[in-house]
CHARMM internal coordinates of N, CA and C (Angstrom, degrees):
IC EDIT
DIST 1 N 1 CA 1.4521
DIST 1 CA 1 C 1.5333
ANGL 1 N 1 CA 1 C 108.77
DIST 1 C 2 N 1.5128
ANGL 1 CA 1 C 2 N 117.95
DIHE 1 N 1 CA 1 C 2 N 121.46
DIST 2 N 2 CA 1.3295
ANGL 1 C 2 N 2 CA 122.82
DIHE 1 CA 1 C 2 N 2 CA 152.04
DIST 2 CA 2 C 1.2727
ANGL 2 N 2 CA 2 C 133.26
DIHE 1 C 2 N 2 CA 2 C -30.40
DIST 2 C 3 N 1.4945
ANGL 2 CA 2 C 3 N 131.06
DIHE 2 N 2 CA 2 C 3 N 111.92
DIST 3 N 3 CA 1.5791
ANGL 2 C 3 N 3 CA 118.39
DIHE 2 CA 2 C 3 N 3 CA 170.68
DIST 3 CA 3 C 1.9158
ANGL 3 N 3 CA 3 C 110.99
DIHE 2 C 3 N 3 CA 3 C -71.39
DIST 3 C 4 N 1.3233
ANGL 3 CA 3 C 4 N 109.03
DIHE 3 N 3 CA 3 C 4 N 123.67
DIST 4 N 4 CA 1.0886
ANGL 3 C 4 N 4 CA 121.07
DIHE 3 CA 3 C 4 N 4 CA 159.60
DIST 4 CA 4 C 1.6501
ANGL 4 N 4 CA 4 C 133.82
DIHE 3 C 4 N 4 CA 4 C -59.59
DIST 4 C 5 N 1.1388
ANGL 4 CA 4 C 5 N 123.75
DIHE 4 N 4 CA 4 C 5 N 127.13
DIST 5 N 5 CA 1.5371
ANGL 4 C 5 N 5 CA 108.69
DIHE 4 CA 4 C 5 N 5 CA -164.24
DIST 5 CA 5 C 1.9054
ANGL 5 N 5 CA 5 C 94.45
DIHE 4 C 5 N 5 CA 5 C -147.35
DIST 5 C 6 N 1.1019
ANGL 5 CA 5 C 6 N 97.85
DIHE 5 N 5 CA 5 C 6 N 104.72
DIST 6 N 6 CA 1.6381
ANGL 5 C 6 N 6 CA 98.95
DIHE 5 CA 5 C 6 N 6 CA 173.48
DIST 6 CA 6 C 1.2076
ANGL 6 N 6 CA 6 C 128.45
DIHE 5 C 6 N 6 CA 6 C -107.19
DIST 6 C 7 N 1.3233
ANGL 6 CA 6 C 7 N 132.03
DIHE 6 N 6 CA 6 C 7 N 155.36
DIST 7 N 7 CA 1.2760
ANGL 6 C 7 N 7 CA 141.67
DIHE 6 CA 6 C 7 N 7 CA -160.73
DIST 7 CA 7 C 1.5926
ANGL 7 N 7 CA 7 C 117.77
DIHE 6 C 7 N 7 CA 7 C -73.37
DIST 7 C 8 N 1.4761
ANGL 7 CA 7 C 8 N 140.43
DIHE 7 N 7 CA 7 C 8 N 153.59
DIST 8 N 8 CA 1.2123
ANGL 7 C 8 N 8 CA 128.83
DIHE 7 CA 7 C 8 N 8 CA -160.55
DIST 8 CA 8 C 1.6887
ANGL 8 N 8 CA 8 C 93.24
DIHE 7 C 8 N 8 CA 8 C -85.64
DIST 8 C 9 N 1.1466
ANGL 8 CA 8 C 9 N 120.38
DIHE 8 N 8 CA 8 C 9 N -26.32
DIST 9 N 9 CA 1.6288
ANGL 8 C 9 N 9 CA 130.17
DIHE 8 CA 8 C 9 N 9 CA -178.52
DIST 9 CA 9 C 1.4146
ANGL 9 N 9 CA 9 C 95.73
DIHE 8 C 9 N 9 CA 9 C -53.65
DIST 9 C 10 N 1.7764
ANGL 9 CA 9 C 10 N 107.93
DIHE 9 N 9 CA 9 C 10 N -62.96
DIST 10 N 10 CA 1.6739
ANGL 9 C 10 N 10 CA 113.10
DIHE 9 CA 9 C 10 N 10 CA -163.67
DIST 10 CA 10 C 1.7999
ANGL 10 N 10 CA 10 C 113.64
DIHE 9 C 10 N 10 CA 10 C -70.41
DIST 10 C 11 N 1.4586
ANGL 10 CA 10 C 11 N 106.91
DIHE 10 N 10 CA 10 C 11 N -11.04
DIST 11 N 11 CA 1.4387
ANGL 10 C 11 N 11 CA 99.09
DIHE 10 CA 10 C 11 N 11 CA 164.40
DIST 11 CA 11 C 1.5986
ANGL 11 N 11 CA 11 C 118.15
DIHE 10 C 11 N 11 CA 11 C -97.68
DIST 11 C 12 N 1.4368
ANGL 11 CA 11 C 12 N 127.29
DIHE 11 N 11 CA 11 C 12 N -15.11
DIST 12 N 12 CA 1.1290
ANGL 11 C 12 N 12 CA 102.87
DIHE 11 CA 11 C 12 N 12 CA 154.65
DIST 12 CA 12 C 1.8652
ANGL 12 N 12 CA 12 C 124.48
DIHE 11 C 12 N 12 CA 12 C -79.52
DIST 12 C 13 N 0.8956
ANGL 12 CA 12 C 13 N 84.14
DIHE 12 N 12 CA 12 C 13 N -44.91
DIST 13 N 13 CA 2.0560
ANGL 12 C 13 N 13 CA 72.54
DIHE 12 CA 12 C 13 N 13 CA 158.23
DIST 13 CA 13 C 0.7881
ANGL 13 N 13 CA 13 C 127.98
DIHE 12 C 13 N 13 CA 13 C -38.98
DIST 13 C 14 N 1.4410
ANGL 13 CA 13 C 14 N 132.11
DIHE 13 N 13 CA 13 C 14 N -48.57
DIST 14 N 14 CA 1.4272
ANGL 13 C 14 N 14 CA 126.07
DIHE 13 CA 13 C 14 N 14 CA -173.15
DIST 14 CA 14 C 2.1227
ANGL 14 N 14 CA 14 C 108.12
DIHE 13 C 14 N 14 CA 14 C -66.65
DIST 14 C 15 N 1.3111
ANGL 14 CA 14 C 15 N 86.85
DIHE 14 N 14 CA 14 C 15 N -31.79
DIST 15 N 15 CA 1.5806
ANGL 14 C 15 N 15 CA 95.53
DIHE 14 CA 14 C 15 N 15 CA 173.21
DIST 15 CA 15 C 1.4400
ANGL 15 N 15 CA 15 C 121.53
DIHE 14 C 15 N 15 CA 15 C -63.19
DIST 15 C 16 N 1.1718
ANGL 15 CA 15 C 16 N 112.16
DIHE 15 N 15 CA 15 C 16 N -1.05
DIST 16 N 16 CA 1.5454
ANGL 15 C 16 N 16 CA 121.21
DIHE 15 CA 15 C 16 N 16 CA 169.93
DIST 16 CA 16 C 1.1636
ANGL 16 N 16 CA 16 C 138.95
DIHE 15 C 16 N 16 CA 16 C -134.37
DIST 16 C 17 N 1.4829
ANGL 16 CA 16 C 17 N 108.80
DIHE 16 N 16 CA 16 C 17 N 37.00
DIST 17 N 17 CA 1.8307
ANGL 16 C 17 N 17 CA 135.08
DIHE 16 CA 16 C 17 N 17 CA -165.18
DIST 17 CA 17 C 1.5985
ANGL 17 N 17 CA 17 C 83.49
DIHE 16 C 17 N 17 CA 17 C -138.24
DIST 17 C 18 N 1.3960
ANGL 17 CA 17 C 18 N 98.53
DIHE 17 N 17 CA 17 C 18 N 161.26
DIST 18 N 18 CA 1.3496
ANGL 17 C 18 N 18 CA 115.23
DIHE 17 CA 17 C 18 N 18 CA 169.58
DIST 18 CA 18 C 1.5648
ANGL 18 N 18 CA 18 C 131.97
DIHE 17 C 18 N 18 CA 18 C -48.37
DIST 18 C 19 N 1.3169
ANGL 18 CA 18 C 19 N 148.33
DIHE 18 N 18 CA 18 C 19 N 173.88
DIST 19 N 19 CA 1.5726
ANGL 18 C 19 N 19 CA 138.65
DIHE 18 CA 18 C 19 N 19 CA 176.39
DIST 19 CA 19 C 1.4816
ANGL 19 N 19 CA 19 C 90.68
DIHE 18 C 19 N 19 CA 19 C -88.32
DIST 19 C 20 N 1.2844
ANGL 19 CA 19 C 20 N 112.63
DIHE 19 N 19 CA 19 C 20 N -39.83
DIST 20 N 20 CA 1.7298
ANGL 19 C 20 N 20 CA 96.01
DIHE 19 CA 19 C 20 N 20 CA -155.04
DIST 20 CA 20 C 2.0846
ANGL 20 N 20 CA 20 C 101.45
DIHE 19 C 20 N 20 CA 20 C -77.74
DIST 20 C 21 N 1.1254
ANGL 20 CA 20 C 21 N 118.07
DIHE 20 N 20 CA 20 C 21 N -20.70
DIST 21 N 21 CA 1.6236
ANGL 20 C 21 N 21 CA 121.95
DIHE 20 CA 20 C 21 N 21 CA 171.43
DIST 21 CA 21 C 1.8671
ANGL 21 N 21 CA 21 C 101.93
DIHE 20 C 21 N 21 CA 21 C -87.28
DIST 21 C 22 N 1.1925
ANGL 21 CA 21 C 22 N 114.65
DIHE 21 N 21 CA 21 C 22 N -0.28
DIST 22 N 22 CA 1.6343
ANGL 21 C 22 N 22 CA 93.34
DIHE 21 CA 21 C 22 N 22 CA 178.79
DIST 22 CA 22 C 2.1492
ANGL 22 N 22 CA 22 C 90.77
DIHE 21 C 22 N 22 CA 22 C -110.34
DIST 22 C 23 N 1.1087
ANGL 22 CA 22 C 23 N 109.53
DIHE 22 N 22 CA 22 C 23 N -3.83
DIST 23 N 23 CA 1.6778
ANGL 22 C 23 N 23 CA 127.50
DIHE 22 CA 22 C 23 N 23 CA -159.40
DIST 23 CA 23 C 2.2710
ANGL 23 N 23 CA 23 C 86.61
DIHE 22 C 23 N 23 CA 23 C -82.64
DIST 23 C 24 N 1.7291
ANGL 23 CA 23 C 24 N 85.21
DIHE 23 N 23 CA 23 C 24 N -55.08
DIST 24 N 24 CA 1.5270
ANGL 23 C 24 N 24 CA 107.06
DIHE 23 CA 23 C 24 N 24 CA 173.84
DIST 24 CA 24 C 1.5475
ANGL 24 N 24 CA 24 C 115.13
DIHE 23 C 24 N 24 CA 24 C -62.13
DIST 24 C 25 N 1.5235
ANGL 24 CA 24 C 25 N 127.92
DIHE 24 N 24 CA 24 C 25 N -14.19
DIST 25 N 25 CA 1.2637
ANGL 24 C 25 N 25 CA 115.46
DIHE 24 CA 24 C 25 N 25 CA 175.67
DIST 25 CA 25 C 1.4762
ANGL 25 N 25 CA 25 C 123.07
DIHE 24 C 25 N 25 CA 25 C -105.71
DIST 25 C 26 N 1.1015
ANGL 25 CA 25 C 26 N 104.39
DIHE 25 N 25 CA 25 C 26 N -20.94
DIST 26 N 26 CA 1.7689
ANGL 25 C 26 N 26 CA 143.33
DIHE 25 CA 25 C 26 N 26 CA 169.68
DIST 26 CA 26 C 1.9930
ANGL 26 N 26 CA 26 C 84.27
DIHE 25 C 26 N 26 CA 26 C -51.20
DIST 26 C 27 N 1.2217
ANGL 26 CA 26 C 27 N 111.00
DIHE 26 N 26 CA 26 C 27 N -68.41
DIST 27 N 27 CA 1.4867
ANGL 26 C 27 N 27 CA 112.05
DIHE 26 CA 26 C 27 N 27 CA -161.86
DIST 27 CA 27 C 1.2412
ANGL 27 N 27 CA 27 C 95.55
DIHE 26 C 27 N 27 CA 27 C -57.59
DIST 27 C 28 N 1.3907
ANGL 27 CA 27 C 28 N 123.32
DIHE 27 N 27 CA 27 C 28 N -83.07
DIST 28 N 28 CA 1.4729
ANGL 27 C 28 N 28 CA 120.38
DIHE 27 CA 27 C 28 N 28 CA -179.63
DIST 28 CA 28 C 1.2037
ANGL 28 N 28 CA 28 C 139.10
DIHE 27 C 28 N 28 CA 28 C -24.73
DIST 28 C 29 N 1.5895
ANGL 28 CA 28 C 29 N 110.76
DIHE 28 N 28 CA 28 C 29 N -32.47
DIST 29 N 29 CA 1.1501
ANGL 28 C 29 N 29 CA 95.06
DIHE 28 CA 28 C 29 N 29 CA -160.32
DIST 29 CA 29 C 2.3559
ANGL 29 N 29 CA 29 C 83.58
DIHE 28 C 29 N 29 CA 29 C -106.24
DIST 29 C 30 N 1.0242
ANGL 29 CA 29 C 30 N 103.80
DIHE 29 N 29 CA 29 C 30 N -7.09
DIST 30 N 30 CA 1.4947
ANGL 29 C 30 N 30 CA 98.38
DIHE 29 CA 29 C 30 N 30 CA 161.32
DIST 30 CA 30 C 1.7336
ANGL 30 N 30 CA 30 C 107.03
DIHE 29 C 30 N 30 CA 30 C -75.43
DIST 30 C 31 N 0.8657
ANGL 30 CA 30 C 31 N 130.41
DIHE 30 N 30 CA 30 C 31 N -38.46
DIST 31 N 31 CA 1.4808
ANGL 30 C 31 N 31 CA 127.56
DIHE 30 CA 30 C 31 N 31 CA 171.52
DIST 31 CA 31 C 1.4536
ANGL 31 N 31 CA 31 C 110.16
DIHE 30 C 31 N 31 CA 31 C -58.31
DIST 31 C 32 N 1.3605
ANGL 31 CA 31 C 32 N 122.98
DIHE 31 N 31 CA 31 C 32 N -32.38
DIST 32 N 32 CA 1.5933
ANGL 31 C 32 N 32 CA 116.83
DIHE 31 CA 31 C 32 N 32 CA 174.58
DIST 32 CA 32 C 1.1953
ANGL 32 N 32 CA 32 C 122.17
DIHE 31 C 32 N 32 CA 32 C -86.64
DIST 32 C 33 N 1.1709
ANGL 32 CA 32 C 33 N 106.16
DIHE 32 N 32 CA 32 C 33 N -32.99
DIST 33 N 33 CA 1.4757
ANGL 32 C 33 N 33 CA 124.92
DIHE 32 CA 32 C 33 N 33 CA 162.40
DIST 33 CA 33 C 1.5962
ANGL 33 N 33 CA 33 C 124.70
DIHE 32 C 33 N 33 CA 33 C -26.01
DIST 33 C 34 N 1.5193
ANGL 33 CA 33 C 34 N 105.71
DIHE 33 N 33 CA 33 C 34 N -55.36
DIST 34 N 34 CA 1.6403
ANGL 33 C 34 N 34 CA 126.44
DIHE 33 CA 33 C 34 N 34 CA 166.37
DIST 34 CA 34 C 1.2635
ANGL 34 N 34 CA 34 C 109.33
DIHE 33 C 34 N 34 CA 34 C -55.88
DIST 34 C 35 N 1.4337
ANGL 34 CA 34 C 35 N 106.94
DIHE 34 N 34 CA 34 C 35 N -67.71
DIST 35 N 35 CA 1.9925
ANGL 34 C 35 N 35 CA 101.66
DIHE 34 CA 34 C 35 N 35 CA -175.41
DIST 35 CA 35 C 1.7548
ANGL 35 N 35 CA 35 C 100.14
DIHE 34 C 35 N 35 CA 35 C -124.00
DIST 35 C 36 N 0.9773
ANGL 35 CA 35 C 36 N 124.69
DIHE 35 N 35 CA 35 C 36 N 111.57
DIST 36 N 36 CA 1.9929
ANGL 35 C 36 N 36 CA 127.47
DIHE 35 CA 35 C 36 N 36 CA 179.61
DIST 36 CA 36 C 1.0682
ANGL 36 N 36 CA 36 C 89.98
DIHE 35 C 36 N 36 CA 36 C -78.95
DIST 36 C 37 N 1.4633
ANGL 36 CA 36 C 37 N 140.96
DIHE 36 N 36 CA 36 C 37 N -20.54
DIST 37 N 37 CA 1.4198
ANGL 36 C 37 N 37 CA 127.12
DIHE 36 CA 36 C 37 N 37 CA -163.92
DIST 37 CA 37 C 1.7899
ANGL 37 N 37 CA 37 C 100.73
DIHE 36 C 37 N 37 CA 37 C -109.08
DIST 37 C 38 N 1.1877
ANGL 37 CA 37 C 38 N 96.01
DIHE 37 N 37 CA 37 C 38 N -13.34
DIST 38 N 38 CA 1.8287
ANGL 37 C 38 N 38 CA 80.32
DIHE 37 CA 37 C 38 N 38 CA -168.74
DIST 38 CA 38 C 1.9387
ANGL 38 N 38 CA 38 C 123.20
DIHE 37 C 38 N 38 CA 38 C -75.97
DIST 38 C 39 N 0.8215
ANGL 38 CA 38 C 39 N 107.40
DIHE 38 N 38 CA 38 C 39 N -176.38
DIST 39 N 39 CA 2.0709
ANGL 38 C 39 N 39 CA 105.62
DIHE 38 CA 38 C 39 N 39 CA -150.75
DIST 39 CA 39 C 1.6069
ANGL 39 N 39 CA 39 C 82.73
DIHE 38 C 39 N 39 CA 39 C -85.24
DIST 39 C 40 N 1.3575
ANGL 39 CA 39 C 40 N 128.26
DIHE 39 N 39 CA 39 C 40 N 98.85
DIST 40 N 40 CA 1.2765
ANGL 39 C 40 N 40 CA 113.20
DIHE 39 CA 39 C 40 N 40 CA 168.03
DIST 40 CA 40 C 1.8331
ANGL 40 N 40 CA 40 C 108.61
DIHE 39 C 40 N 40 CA 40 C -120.25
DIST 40 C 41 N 1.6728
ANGL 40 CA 40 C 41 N 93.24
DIHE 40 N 40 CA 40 C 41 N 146.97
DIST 41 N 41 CA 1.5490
ANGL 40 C 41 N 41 CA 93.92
DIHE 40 CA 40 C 41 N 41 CA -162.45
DIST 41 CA 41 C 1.3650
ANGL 41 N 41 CA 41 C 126.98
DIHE 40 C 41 N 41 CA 41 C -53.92
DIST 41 C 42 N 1.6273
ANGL 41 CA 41 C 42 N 103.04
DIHE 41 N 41 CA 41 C 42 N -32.44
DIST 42 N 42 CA 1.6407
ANGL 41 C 42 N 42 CA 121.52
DIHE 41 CA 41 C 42 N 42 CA 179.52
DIST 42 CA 42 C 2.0621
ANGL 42 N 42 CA 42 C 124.80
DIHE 41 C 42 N 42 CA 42 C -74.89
DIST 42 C 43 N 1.5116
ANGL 42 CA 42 C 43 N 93.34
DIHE 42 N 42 CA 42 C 43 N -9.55
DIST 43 N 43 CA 1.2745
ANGL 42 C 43 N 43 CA 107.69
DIHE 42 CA 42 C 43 N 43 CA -160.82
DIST 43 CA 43 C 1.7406
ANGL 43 N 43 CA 43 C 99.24
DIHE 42 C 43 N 43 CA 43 C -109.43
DIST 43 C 44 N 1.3113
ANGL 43 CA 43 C 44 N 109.85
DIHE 43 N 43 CA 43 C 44 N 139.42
DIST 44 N 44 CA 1.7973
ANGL 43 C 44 N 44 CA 115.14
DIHE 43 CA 43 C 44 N 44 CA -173.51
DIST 44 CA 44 C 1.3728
ANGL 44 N 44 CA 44 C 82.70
DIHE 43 C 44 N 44 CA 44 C -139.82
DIST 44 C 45 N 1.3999
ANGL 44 CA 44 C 45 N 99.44
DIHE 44 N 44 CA 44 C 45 N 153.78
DIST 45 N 45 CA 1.5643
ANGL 44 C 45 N 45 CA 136.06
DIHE 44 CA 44 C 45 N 45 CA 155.90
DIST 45 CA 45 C 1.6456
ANGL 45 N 45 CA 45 C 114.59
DIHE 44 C 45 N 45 CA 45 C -58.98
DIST 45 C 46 N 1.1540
ANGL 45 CA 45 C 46 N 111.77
DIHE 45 N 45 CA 45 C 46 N 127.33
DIST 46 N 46 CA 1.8327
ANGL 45 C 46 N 46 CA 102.05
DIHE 45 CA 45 C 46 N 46 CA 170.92
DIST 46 CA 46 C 1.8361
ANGL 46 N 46 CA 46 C 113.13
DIHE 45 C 46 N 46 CA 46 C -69.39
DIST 46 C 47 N 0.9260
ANGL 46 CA 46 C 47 N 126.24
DIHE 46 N 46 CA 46 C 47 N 134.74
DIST 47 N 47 CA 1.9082
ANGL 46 C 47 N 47 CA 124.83
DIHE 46 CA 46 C 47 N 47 CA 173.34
DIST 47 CA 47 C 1.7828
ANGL 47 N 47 CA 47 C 96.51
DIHE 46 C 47 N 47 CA 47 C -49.01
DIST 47 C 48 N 1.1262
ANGL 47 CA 47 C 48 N 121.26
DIHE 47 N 47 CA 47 C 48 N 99.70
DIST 48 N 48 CA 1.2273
ANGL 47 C 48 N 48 CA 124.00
DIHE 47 CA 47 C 48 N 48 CA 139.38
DIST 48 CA 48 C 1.3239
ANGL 48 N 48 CA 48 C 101.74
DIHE 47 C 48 N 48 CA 48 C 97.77
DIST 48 C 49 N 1.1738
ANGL 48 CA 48 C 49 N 125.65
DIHE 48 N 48 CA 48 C 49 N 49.57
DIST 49 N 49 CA 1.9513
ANGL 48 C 49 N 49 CA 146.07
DIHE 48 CA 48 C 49 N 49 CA -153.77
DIST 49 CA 49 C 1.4609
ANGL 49 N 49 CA 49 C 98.71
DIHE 48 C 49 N 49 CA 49 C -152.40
DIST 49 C 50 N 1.6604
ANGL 49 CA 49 C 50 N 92.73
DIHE 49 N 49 CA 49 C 50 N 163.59
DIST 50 N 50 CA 1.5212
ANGL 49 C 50 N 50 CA 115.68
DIHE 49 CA 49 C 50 N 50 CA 136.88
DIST 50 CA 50 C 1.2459
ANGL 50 N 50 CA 50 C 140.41
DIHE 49 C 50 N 50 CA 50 C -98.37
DIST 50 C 51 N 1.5294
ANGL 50 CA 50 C 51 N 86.75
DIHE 50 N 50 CA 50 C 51 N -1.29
DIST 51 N 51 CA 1.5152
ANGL 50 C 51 N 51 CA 107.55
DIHE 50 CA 50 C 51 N 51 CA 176.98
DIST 51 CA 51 C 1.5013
ANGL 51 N 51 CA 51 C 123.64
DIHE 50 C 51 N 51 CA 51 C -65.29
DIST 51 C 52 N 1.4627
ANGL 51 CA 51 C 52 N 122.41
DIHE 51 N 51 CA 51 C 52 N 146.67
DIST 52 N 52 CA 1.6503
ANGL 51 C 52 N 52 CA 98.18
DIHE 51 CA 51 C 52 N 52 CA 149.23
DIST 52 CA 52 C 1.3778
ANGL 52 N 52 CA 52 C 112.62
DIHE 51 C 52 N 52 CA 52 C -133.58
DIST 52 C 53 N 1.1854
ANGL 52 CA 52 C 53 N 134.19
DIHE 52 N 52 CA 52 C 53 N -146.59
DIST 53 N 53 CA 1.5465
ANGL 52 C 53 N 53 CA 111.86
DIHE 52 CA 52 C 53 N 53 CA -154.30
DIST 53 CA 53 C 2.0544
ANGL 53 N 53 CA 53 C 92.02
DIHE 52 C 53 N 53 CA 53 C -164.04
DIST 53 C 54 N 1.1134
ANGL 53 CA 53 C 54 N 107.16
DIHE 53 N 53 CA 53 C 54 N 143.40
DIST 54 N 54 CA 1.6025
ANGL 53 C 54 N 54 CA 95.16
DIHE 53 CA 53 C 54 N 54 CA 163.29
DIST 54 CA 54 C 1.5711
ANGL 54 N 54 CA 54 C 110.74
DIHE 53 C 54 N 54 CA 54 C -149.83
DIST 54 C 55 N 1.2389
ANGL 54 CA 54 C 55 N 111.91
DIHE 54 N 54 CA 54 C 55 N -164.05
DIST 55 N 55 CA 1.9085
ANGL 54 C 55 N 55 CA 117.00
DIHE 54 CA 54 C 55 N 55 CA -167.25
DIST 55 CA 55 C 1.2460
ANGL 55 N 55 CA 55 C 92.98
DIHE 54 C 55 N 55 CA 55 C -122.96
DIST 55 C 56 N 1.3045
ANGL 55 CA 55 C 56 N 101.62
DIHE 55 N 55 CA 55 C 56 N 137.85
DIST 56 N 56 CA 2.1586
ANGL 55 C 56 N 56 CA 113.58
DIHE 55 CA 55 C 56 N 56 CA 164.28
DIST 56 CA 56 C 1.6046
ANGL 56 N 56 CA 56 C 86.85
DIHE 55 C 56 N 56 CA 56 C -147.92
DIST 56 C 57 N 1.3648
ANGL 56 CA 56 C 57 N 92.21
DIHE 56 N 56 CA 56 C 57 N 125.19
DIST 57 N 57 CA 1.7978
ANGL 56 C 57 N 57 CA 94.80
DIHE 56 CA 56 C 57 N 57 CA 168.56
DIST 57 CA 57 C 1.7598
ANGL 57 N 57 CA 57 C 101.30
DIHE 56 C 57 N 57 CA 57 C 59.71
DIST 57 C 58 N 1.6474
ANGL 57 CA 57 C 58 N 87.74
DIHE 57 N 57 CA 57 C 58 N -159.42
DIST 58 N 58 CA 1.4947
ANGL 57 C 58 N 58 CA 104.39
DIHE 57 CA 57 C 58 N 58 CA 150.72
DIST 58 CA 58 C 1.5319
ANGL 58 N 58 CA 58 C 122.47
DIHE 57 C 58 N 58 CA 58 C -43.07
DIST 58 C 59 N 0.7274
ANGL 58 CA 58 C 59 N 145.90
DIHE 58 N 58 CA 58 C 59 N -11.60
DIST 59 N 59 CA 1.4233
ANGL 58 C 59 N 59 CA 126.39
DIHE 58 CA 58 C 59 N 59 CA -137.21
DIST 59 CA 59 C 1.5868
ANGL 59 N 59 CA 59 C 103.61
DIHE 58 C 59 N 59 CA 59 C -148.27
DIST 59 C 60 N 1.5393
ANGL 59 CA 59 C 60 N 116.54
DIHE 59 N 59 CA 59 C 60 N 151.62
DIST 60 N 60 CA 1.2315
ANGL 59 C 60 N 60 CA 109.51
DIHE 59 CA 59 C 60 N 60 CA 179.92
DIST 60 CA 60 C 1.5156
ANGL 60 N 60 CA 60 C 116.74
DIHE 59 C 60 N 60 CA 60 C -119.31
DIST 60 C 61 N 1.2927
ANGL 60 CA 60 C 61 N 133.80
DIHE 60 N 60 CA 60 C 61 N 142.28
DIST 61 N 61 CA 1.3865
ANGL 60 C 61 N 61 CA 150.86
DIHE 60 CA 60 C 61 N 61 CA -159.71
DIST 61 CA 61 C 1.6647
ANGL 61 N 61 CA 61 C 111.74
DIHE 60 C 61 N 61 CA 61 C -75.60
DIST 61 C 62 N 0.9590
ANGL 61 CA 61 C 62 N 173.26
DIHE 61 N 61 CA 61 C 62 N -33.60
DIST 62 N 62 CA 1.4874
ANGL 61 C 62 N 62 CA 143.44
DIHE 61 CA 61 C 62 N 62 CA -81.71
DIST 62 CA 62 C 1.7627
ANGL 62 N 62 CA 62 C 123.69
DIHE 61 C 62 N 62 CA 62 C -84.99
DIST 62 C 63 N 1.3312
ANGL 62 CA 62 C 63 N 110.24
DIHE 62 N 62 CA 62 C 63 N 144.06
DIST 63 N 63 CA 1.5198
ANGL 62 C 63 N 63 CA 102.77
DIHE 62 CA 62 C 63 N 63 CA 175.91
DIST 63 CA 63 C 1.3963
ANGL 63 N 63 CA 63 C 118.94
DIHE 62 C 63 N 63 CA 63 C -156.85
DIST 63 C 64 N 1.5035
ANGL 63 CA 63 C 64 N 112.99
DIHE 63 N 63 CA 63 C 64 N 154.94
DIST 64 N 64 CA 1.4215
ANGL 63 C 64 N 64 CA 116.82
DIHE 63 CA 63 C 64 N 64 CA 161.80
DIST 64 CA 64 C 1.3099
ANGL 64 N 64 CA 64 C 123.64
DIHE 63 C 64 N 64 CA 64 C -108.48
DIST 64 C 65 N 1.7655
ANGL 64 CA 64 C 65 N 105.00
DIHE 64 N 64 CA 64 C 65 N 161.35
DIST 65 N 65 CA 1.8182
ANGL 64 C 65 N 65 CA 99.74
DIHE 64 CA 64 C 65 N 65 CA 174.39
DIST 65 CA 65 C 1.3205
ANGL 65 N 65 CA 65 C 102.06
DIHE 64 C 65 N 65 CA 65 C -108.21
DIST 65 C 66 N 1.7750
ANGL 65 CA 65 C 66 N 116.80
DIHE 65 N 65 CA 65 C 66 N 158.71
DIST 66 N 66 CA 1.2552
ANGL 65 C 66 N 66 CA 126.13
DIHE 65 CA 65 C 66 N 66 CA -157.85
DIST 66 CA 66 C 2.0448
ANGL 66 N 66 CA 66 C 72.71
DIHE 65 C 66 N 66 CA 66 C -129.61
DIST 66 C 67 N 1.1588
ANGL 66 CA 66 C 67 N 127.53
DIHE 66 N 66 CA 66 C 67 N 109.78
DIST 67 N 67 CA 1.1466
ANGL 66 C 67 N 67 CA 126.13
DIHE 66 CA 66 C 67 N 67 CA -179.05
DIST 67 CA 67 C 1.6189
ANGL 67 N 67 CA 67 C 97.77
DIHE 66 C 67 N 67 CA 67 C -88.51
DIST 67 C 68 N 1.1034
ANGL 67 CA 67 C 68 N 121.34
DIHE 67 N 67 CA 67 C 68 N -40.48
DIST 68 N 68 CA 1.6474
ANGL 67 C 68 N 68 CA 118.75
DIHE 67 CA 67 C 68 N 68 CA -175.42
DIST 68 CA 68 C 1.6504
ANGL 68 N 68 CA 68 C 105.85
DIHE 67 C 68 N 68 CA 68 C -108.62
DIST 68 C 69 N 1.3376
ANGL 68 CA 68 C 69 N 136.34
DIHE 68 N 68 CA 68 C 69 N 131.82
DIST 69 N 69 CA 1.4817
ANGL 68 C 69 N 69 CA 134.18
DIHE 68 CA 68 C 69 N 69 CA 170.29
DIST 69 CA 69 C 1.9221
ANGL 69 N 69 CA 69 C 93.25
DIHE 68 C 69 N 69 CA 69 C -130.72
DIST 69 C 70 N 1.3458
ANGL 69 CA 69 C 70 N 95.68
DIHE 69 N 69 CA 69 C 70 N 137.82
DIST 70 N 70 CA 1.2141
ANGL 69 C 70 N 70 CA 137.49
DIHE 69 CA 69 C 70 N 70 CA -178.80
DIST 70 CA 70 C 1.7499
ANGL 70 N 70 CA 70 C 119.51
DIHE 69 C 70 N 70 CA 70 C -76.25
DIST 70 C 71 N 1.1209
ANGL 70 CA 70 C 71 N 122.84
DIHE 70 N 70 CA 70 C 71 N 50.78
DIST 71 N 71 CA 1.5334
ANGL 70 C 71 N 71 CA 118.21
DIHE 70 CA 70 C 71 N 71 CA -150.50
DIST 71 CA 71 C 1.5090
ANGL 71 N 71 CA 71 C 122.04
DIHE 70 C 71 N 71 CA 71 C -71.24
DIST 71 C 72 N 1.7945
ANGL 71 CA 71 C 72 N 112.31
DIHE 71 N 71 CA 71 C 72 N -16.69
DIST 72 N 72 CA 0.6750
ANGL 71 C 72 N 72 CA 143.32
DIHE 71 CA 71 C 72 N 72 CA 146.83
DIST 72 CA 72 C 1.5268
ANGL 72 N 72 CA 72 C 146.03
DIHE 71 C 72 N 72 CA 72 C -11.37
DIST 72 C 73 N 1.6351
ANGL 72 CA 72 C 73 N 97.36
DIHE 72 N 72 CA 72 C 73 N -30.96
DIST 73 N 73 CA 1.4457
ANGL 72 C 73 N 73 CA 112.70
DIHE 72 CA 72 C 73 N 73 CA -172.90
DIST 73 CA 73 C 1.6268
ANGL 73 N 73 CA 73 C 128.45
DIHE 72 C 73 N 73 CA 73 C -75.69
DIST 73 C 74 N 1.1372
ANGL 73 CA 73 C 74 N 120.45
DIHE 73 N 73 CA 73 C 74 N 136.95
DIST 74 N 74 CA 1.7144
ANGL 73 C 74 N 74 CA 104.88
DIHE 73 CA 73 C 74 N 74 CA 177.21
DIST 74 CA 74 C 1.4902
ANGL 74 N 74 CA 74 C 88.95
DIHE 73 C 74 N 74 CA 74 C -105.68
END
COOR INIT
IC SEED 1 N 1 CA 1 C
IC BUILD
């Protein structure tokens, strides 16, 4: 399983959308979490990215995978 790591921007946002669309992103993005690469119906590729992007509610998701992290660093 992927560690999830979100942005201080994307957690106050989420603090200002509804429970039941932040309830809806919580799932998703635990479902990507397991496989970032696997064929999922809700999840698209960005045009010309590494990004990909998905739907909860209103609102749209975007993300990348960091397959290797460096923990190493001072």
């Amino acid at each position: 399983m992927y560690k999830v790591v979100m942005t201080e921007k994307v957690v106050k946002a989420l603090q200002t959308i509804p429970k039941t669309d932040v309830d809806k992103f919580i799932k998703k993005i635990d479902i990507i979490a397991k496989n970032p690469y696997a064929s999922l119906s809700f999840v698209k590729r960005l045009k010309n990215s590494q990004n990909f992007r998905f739907r909860f509610g209103n609102y749209r998701g975007v993300y990348n995978v960091v397959d290797k992290v460096n923990y190493n660093c001072y």
